[in-house]
VEXPA-390553 format. One record per residue (C-alpha): residue in one letter; x, y, z; residue number from 1. Coordinates in steps of 0.1 Angstrom, whole numbers. Last residue first. Layout:
VEXPA-390553
SITE resn     x     y     z resi
SITE    a     X     Y     Z  NUM
...
//
This chain:
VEXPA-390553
SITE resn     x     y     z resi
SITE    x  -534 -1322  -925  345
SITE    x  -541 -1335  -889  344
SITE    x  -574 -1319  -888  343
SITE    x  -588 -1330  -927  342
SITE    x  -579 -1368  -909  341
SITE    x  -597 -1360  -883  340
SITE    x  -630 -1351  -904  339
SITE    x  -622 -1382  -928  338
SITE    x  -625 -1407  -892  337
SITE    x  -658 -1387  -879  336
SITE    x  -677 -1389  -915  335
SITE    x  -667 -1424  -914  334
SITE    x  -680 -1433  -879  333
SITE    x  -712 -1414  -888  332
SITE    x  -718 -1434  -919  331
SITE    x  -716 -1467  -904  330
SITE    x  -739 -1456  -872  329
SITE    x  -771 -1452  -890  328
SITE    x  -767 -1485  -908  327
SITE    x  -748 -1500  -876  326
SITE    x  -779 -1489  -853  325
SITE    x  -808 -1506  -874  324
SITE    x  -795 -1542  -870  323
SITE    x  -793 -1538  -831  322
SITE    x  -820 -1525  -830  321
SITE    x  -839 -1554  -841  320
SITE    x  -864 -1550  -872  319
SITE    x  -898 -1564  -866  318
SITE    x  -927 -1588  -882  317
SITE    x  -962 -1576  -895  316
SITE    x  -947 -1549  -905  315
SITE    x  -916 -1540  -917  314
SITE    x  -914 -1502  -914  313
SITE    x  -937 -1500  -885  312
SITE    x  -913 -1523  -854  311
SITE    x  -885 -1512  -865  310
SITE    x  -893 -1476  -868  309
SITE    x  -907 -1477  -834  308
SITE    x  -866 -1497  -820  307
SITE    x  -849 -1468  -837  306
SITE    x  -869 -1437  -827  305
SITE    x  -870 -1453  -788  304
SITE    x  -829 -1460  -791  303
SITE    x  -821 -1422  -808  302
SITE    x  -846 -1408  -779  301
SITE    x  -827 -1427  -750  300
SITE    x  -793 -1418  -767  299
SITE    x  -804 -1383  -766  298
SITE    x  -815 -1378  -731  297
SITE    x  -783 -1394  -715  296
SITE    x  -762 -1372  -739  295
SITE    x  -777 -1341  -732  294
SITE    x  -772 -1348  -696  293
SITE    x  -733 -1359  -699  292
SITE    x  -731 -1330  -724  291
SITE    x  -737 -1298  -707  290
SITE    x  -712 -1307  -674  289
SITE    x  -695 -1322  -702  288
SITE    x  -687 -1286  -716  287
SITE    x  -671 -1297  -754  286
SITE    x  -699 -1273  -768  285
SITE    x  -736 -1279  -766  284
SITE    x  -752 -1281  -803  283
SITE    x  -724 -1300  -821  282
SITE    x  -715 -1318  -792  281
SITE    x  -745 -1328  -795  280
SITE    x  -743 -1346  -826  279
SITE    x  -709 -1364  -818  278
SITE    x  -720 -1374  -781  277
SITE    x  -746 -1391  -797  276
SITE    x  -731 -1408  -827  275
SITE    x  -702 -1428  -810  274
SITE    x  -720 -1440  -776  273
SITE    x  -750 -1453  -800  272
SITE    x  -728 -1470  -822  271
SITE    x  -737 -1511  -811  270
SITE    x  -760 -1528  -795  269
SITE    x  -750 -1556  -779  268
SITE    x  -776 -1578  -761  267
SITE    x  -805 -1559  -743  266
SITE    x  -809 -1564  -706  265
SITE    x  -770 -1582  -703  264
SITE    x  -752 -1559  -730  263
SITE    x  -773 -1525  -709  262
SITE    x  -756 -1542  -673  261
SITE    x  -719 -1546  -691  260
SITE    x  -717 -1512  -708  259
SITE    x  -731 -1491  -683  258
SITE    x  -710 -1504  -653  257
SITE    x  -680 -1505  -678  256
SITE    x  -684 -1466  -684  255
SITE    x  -688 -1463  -648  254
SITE    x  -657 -1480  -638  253
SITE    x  -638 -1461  -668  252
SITE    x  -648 -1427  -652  251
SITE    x  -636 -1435  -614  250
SITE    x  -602 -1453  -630  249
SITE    x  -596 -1417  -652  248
SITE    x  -608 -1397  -622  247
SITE    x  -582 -1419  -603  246
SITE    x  -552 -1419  -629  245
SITE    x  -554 -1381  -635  244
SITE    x  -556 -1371  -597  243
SITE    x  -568 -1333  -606  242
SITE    x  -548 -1304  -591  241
SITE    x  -550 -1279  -622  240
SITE    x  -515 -1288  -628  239
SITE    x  -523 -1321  -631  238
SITE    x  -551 -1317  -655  237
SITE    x  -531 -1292  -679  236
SITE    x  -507 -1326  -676  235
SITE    x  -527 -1353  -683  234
SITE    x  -546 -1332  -714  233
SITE    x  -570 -1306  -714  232
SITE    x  -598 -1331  -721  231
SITE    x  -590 -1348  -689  230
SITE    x  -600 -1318  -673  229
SITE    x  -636 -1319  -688  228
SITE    x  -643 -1352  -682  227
SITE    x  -630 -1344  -641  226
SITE    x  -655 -1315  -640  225
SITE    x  -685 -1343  -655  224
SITE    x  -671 -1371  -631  223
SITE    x  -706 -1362  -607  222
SITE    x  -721 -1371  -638  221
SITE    x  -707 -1397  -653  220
SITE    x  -706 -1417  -616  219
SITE    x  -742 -1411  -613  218
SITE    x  -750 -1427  -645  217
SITE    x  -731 -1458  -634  216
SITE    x  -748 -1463  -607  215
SITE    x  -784 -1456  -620  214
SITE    x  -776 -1481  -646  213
SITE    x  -768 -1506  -614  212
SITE    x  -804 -1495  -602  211
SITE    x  -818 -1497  -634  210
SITE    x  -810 -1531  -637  209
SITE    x  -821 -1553  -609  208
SITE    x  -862 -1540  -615  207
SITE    x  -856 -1539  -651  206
SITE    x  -851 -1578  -648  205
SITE    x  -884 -1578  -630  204
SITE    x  -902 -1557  -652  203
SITE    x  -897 -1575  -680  202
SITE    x  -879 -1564  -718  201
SITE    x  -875 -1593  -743  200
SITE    x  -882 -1564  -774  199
SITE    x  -856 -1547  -762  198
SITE    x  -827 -1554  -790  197
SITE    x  -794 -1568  -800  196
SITE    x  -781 -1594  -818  195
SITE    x  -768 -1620  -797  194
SITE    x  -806 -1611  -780  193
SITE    x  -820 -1628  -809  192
SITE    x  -798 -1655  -808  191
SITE    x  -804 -1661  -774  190
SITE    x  -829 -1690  -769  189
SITE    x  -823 -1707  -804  188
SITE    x  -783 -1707  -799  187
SITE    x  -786 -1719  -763  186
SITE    x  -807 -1750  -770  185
SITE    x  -783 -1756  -804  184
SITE    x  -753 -1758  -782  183
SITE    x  -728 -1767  -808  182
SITE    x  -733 -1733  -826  181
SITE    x  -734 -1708  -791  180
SITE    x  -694 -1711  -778  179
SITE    x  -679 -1708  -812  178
SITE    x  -701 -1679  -822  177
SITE    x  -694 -1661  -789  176
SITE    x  -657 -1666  -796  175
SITE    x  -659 -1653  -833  174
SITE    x  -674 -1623  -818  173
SITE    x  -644 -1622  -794  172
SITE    x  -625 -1623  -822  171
SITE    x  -640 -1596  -843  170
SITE    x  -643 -1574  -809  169
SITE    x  -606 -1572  -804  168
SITE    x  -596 -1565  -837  167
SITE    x  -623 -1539  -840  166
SITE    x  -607 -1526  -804  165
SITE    x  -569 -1529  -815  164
SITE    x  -574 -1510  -847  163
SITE    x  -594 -1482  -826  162
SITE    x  -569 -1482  -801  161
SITE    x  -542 -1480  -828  160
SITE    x  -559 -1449  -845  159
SITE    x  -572 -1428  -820  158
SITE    x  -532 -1431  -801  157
SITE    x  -525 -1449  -768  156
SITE    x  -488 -1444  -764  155
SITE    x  -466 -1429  -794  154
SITE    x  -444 -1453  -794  153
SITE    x  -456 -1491  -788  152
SITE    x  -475 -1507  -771  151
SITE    x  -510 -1484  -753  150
SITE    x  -534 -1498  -779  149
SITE    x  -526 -1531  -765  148
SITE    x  -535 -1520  -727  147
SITE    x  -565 -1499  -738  146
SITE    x  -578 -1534  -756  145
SITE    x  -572 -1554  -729  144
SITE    x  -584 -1532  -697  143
SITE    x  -617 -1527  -719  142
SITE    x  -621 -1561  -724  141
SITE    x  -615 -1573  -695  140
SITE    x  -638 -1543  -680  139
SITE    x  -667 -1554  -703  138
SITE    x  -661 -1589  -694  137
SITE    x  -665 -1583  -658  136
SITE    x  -696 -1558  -662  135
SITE    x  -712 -1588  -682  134
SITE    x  -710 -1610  -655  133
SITE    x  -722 -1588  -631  132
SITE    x  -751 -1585  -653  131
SITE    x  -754 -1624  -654  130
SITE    x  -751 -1625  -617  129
SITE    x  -778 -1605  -609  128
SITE    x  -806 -1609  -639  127
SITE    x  -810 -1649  -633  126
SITE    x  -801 -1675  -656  125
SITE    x  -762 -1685  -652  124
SITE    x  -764 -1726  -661  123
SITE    x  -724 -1728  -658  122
SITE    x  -710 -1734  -689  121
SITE    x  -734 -1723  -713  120
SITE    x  -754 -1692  -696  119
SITE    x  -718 -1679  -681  118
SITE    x  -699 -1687  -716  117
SITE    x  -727 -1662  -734  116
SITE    x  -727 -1638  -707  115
SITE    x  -692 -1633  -705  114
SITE    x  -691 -1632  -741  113
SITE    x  -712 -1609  -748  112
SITE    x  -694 -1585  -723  111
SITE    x  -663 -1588  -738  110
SITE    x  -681 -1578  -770  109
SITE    x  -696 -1550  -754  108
SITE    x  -661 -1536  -749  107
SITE    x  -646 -1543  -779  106
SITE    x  -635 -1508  -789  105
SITE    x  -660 -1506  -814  104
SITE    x  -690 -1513  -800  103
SITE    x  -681 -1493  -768  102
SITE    x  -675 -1464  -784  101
SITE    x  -641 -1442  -791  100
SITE    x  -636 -1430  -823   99
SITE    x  -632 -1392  -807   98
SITE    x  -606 -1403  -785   97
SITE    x  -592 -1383  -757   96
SITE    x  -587 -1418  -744   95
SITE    x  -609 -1409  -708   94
SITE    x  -629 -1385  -724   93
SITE    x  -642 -1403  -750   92
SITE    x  -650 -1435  -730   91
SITE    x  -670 -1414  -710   90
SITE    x  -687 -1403  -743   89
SITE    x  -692 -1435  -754   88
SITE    x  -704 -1449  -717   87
SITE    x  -734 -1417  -719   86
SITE    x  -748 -1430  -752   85
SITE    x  -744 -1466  -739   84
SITE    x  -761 -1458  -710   83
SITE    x  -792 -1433  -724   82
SITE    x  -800 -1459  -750   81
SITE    x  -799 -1485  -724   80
SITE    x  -825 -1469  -706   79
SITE    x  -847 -1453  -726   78
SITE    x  -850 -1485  -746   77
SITE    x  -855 -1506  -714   76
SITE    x  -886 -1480  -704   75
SITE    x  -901 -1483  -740   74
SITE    x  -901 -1521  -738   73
SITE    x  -908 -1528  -700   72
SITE    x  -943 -1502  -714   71
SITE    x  -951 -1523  -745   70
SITE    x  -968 -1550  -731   69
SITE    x  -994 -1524  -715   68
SITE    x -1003 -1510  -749   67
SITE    x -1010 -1544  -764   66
SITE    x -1032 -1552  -727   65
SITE    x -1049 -1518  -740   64
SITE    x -1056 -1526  -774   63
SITE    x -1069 -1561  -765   62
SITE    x -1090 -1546  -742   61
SITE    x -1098 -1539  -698   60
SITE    x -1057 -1536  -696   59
SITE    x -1061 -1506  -675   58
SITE    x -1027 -1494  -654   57
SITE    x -1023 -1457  -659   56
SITE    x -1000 -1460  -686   55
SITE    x -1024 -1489  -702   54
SITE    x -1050 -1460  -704   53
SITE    x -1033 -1436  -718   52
SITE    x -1022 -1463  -748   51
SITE    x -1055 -1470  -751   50
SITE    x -1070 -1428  -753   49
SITE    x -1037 -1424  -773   48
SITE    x -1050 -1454  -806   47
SITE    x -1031 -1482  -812   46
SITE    x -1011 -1496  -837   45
SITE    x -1003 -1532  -843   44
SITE    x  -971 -1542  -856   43
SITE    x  -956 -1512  -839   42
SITE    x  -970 -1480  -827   41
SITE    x  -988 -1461  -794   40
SITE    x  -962 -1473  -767   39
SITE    x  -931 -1463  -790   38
SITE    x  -947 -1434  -802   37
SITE    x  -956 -1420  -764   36
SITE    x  -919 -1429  -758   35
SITE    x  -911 -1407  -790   34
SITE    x  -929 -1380  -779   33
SITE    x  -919 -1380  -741   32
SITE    x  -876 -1383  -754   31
SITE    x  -880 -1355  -778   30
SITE    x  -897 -1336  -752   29
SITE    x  -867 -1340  -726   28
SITE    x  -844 -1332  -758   27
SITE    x  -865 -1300  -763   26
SITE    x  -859 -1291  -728   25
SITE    x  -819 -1296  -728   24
SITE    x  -822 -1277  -759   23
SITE    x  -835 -1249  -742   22
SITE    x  -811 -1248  -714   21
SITE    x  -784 -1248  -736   20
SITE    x  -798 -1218  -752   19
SITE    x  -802 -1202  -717   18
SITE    x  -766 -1211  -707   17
SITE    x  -751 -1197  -741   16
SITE    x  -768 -1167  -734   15
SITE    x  -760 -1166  -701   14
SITE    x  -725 -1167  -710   13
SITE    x  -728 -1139  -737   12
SITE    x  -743 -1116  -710   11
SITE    x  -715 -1121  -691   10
SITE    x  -685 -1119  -710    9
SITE    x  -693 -1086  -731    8
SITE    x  -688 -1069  -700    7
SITE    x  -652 -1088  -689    6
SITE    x  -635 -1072  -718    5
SITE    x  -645 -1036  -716    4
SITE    x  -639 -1033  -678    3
SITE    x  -605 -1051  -681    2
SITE    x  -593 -1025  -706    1
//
């Protein structure tokens, strides 16, 4: 009986390995065709021969110097799309929540804030300390809103974390507002990033992120096994031999790495780490040795298609991200909260 039911197994399993595989590559050419379009269109398009020739360092015409400006833009947009997209879904393993992104749970908000008070109150103007103070108010605000989500019987549920985090994030936005109005100089420098967007990318602010990014990305993946245990529950995990509370701390930590540095390059951008996991979940399985990859190439190719679009479809002026993501993401967050509420009937 063994023979007949371990035969099948195998050859099903590479199956499913080889059409992960694929998708993995047609993600990874998702991502080079839409950071070709994001180099090649905007309020000016321009033709590939240009655009090639700004990648490889000309800026000899106007089209090419336009090309060349757009390159800090297309790499910031790959990289904050693939942190937030990959800080939802640590932030869905770690609650076991499937409303769990770091929009709506507060956590860029606390970030926003941090950099907003730090730019008013003290002068904060280069990349280092303002992304490590982002990464503080992220984890503030992600230690806050777990904690309050946690009263009460029952223990962290979906449904009071997510009521604690939009509670949490309306009045830190209200905080960000209150700091910004009577400072008129601080209000007309940052308002744009307040809402969200990489059209202020530079290289030399790249230069301090992507390291920490880098950070934060490695700690998703090499917490991939530890996502996946989590999912079985605290005490599946526990008898499996995992330390719940560490690989939950080790998970959160570079969640709120990802979070704070991609609030500090870009301003908050919200719904990206709740539709991307959700799609590709989808086409990989609840594996997040499948999905933390998936997810990083994803959310880089949902931020490049968002940020081209709003560049073209209002031209001669531009759409933020920012704006675009809550009109995508809207939808998604209330196809996922009727979905689990058909699963509890």
């Amino acid at each position: 009986m063994s023979t007949r039911t371990d035969a099948p197994s195998a050859p099903s399993t590479k199956a499913r390995q080889a059409s992960r595989t694929l998708w993995i590559l047609v993600l990874l050419a998702s991502t080079a065709v839409a950071a070709v379009f994001s180099v090649m269109f905007g309020v000016r398009s321009i033709e590939w021969s240009d655009a090639y020739a700004a990648l490889l360092g000309h800026t000899d015409t106007t089209e090419q110097a336009a090309a060349a400006a757009r390159i800090p833009r297309t790499v910031l947009a790959i990289l904050v799309g693939a942190s937030l997209s990959l800080a939802g879904l640590a932030m869905q393993a770690v609650t076991r929540n499937p409303l769990a992104d770091p929009g709506i749970f507060g956590v860029l908000s606390g970030a926003s804030l941090a950099v907003v008070v730090g730019i008013a109150f003290f002068g904060l103007t280069s990349a280092v300390p303002t992304m490590l103070l982002a990464v503080l108010g992220a984890a503030l605000a992600a230690v806050f809103v777990y904690t309050v989500g946690s009263l009460g019987r029952g223990g962290a549920t979906p449904l009071k974390l997510a009521l604690a985090g939009a509670a949490t994030s309306a009045a830190l936005g209200s905080l960000v507002s209150a700091v910004l109005l009577p400072r008129t100089d601080v209000l007309d420098s940052f308002r744009f990033w307040q809402i969200g967007g990489v059209g202020g990318a530079q290289w030399h602010t790249l230069a301090y992120g992507a390291p920490a990014l880098g950070l934060g990305a490695l700690i998703c993946v090499v917490s991939a096994r530890g996502m996946n245990a989590l999912a079985l529950g605290d005490e599946v995990a526990t008898g499996l031999g995992v330390n719940v509370p560490l690989t939950r701390g080790v998970i959160s930590i570079g969640a709120v790495i990802l979070c704070g540095v991609s609030t500090a390059l870009a301003g908050p951008i919200g719904f990206v780490g709740l539709i991307v996991p959700h799609a590709l979940r989808l086409l990989f399985g609840p594996d997040h040795r499948w999905l933390v990859p998936a997810t990083a190439i994803g959310g880089a190719t949902l931020i490049l298609l968002a940020d081209t679009a709003g560049r073209v479809i209002t031209r001669p002026s531009e759409i933020a991200v920012g704006i675009i993501m809550p009109l995508i993401g809207a939808p998604v967050f209330i196809w996922i909260v009727r979905r689990a509420k058909v699963r509890e009937l």
